[in-house]
C-alpha positions as CSV (number, residue, x, y, z in Angstrom):
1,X,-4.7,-21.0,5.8
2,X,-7.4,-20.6,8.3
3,X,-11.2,-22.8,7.5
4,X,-13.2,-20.2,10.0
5,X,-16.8,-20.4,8.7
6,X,-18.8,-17.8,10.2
7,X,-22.9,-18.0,9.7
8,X,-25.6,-15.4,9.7
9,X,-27.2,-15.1,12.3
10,X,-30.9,-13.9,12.1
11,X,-31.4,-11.0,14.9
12,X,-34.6,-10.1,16.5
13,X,-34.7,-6.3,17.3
14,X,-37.3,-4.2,19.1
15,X,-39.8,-1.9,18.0
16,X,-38.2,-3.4,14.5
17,X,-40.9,-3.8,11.8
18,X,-41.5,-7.2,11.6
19,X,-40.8,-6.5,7.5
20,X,-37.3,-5.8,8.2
21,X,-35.0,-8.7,8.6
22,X,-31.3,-8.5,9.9
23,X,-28.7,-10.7,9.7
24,X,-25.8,-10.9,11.7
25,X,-22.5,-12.1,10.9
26,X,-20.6,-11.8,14.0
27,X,-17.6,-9.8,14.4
28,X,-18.1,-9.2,10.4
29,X,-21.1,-7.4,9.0
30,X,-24.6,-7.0,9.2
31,X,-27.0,-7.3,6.2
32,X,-30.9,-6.8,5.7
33,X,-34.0,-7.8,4.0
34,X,-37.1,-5.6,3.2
35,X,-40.3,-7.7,2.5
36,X,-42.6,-5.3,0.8
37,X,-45.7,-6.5,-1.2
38,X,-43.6,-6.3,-4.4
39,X,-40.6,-7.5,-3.8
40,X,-38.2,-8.6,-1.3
41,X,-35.2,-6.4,-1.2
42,X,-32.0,-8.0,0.2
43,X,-29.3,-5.1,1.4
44,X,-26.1,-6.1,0.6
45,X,-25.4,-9.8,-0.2
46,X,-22.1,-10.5,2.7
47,X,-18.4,-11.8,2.1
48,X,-18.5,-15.1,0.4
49,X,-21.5,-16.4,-1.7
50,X,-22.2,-19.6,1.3
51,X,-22.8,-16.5,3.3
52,X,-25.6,-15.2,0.8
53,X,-27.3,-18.5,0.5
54,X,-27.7,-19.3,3.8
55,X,-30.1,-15.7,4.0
56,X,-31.2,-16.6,1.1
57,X,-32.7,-20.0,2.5
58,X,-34.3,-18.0,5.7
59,X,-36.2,-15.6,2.9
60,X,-37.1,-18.3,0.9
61,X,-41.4,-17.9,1.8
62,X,-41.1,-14.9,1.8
63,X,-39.5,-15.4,-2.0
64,X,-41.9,-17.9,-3.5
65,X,-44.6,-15.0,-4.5
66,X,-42.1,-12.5,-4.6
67,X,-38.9,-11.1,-6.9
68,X,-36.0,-10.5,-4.9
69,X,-34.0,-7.1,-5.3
70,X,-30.5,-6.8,-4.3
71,X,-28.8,-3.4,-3.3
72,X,-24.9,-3.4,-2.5
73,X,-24.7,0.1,-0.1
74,X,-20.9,0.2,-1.7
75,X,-18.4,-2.0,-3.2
76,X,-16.2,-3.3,0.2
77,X,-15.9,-7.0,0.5
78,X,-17.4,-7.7,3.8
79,X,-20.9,-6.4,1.8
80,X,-20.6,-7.2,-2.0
81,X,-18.7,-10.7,-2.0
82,X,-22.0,-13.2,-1.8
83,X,-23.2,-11.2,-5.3
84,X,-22.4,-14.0,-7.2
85,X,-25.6,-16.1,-5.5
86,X,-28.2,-13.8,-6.7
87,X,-26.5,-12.9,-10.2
88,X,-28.9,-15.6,-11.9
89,X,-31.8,-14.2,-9.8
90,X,-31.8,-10.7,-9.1
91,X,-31.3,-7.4,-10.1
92,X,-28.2,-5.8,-8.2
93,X,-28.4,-2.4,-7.6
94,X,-25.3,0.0,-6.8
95,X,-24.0,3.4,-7.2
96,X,-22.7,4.1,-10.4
97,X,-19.1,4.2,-9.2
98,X,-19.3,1.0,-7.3
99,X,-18.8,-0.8,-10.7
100,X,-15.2,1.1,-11.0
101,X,-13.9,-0.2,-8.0
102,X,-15.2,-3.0,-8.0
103,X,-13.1,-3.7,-11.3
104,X,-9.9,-2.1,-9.8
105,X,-6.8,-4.0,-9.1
106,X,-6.9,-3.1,-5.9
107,X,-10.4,-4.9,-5.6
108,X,-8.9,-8.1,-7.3
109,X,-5.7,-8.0,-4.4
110,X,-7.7,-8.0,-1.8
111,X,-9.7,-10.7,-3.0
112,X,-6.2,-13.0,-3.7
113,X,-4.9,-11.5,-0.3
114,X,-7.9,-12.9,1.4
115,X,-8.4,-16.2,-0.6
116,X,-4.9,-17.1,0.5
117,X,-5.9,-16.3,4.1
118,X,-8.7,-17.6,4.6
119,X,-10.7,-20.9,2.4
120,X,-14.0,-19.4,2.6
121,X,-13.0,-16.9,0.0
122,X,-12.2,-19.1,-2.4
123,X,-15.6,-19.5,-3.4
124,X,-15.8,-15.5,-4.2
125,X,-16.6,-14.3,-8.1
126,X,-16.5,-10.7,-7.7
127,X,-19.8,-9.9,-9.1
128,X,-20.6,-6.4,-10.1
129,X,-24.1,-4.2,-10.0
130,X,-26.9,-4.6,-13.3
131,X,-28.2,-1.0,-12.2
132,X,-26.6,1.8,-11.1
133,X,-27.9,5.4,-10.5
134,X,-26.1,8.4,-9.7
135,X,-27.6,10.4,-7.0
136,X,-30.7,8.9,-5.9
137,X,-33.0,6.2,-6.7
138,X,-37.0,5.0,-5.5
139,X,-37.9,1.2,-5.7
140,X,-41.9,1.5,-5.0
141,X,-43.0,-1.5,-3.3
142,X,-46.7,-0.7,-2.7
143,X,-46.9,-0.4,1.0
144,X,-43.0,0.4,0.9
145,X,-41.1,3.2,-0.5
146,X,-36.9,2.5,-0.7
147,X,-35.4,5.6,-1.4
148,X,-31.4,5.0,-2.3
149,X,-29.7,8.1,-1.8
150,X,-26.1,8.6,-2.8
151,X,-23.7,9.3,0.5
152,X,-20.3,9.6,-0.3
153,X,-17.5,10.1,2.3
154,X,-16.5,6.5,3.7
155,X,-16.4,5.3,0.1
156,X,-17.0,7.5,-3.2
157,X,-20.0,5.0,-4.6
158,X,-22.0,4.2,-0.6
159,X,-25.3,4.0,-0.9
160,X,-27.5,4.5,2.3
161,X,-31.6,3.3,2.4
162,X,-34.4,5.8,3.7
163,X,-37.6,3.8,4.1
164,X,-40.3,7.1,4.8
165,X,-43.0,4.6,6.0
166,X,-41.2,3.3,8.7
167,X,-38.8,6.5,9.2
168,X,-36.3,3.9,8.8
169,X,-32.3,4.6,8.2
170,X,-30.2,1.7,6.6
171,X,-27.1,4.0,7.3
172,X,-24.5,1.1,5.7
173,X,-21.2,2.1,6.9
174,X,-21.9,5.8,6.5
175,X,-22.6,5.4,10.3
176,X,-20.9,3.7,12.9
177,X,-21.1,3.1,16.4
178,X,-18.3,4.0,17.7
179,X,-17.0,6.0,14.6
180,X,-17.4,5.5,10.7
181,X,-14.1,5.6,8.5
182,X,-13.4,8.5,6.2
183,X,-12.7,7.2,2.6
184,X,-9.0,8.6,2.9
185,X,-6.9,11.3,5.2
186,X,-7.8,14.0,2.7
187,X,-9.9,17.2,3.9
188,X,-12.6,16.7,1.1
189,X,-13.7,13.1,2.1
190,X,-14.0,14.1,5.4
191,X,-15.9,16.9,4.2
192,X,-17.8,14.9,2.1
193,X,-18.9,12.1,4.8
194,X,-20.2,15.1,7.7
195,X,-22.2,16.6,4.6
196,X,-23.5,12.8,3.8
197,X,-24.2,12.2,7.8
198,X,-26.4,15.3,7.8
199,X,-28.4,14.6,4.7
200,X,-29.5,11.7,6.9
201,X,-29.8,12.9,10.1
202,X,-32.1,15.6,7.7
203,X,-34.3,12.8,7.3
204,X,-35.1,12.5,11.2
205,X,-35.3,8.9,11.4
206,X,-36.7,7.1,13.9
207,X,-34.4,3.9,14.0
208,X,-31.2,3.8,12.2
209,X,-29.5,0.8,11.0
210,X,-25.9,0.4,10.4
211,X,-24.0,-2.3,9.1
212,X,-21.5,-2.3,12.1
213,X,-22.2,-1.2,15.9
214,X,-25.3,-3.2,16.1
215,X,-27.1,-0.2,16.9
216,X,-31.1,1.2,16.2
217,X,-30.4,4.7,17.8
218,X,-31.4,7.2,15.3
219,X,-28.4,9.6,17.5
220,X,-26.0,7.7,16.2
221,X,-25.8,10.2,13.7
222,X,-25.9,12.9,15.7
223,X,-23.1,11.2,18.3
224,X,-20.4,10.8,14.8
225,X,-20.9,14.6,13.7
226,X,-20.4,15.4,17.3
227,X,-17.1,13.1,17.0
228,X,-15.9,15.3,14.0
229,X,-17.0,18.7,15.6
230,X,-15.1,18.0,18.6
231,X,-12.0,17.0,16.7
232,X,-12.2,19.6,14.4
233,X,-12.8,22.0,17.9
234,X,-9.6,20.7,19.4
235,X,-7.5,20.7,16.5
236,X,-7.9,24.2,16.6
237,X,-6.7,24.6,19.7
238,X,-3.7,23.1,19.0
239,X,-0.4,25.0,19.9
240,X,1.5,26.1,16.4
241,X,4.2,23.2,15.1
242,X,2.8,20.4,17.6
243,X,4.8,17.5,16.5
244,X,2.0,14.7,17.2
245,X,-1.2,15.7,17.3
246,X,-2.3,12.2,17.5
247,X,-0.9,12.0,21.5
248,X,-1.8,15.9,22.2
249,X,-4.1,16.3,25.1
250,X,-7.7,16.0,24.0
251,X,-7.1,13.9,20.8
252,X,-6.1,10.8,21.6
253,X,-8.7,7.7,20.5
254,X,-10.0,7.9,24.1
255,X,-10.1,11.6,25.0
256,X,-12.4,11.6,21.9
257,X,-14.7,8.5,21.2
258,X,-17.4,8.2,23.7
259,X,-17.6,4.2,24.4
260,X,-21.4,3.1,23.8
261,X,-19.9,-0.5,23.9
262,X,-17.1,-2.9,25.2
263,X,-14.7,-3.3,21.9
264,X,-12.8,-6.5,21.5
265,X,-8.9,-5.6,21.1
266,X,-9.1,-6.0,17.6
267,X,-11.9,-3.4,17.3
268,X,-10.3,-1.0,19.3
269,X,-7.1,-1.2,16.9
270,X,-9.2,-0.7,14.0
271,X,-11.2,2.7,15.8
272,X,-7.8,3.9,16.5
273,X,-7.3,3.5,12.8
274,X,-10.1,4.9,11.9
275,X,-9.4,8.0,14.6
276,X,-6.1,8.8,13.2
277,X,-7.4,9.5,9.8
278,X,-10.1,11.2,10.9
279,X,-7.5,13.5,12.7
280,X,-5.5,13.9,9.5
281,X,-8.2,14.8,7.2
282,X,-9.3,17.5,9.8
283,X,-5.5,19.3,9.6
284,X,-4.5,21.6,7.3
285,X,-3.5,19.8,4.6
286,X,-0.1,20.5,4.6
287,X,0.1,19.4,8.1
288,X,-1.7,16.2,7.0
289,X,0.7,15.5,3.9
290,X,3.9,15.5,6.1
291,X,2.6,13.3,9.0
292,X,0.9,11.2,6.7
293,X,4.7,10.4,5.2
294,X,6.1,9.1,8.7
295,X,2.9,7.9,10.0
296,X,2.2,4.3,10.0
297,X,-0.5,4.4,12.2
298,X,-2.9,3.8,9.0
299,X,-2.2,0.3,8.0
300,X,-5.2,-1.6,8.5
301,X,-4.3,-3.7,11.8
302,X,-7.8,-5.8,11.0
303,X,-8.4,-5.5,7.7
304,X,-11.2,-4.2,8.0
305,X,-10.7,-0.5,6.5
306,X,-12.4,-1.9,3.6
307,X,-15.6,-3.2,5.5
């Protein structure tokens, strides 16, 4: 069993509203604070509830005249796990759907998988949402307006956060730099994640926020639906019965992701991941079915296909 204890790191962005906290937890997540003149709104509360109280003490001023909010873009560990340190002091918002997986077995053996890994999850009390909406949601702060808008397609229940004041994006993992991660290898998640990527990009948002690629670029958005254009372009053009379309020319990982930054080895397995589903989900589905049965190019070689 490992005792890594990562911190959050507060990070100082440009042309960032100085209302607009983020905090860092490296090679892990990031996670944000909006101080408006109602409330303080904490998005998403990190992976162990140490993690969550150690934000928590950098917001404290900003907390002594003001409730604090909490919303959880989606129910994956790396962003939901800290709940349990706000439970006693915040309403925790989520999409409606979060609270079902969240109560999943499969939630509840990642958690014992990851507790056995690692001690800093031993501290973890899966925690789940007091409010939930369905499609979209507006928290009026007086000089802020947080609009939560349902966008499904990396998970069923993610939750992204348009701020029209500051044309601000909190994308959550909906975008990603390089790539975000389809919910599953089926056609209609993919489907549903491009339709999700252009109800934001809709928005035309000046700086865009996601919680991994440490990225402001608003063309972000426009650089993932370019990813799944140009896959769905070369699948195509893909000669009739090709036995591996994940080595054809033009689809591998690198032929197709445009590098906007250096990836550590683990990173680079976990894109590949991600690539390969992405390349499944845009096959016929028959197609996908059969590779998917003698493809083990999905495991999760970071574990992070739930972050």
């Amino acid at each position: 069993m490992t005792t890594l204890t990562p911190a959050p790191q507060r990070v100082l962005l440009d042309r960032l509203d100085e209302r607009v906290s983020v905090f860092r937890v490296k090679d892990e997540v990031d996670a944000f604070a909006i101080r408006t003149d109602r409330f303080v709104a904490l998005i998403d509360t990190l992976s162990t509830p140490d993690l969550c109280r150690a934000v928590l003490s950098e917001l404290e001023p900003d907390l002594r005249d003001r409730p604090l909010i909490v919303v959880n873009t989606h129910g994956d560990w790396d962003h939901v796990w800290g709940n349990a340190a706000v439970e006693d002091r915040a309403t925790i918002i989520a999409h409606a759907s979060a609270v079902d997986r969240l109560r999943s077995p499969q939630a509840a053996a990642v958690l014992q998988e990851k507790a056995a890994a690692e001690e800093r999850f031993n501290t973890v009390r899966i925690v789940e949402p007091t409010v939930t909406f369905t499609d979209t949601l507006t928290l009026h702060g007086g000089d802020l307006t947080l609009r939560l808008i349902h966008t499904p397609g990396h998970t069923d229940d993610h939750t992204a956060v348009w701020i029209p004041e500051l044309r601000l994006c909190i994308a959550g993992d909906a975008a990603e730099d390089p790539i975000p991660e389809v919910t599953s290898a089926h056609p209609e998640d993919l489907r549903r994640l491009r339709l999700s990527l252009r109800r934001l990009q809709a928005l035309r948002p000046l700086t865009v926020l996601p919680s991994h690629g440490e990225t402001t670029e608003p063309q972000v958005l426009e650089r993932n639906l370019d990813y799944f254009s140009l896959i769905e372009d070369r699948v195509r053009a893909l000669s009739p019965g090709n036995a591996d379309p994940f080595e054809a020319p033009g689809l591998t990982f690198t032929e197709c992701v445009g590098g906007t930054r250096p990836l550590a080895e683990g990173l680079q397995a976990f894109y590949s991941m991600c690539h390969r589903k992405a390349l499944l989900a845009t096959l016929d589905q028959e197609s996908a079915d059969r590779l998917l049965q003698t493809s083990s190019g999905l495991a999760d070689p970071t574990d992070a296909a739930t972050a």
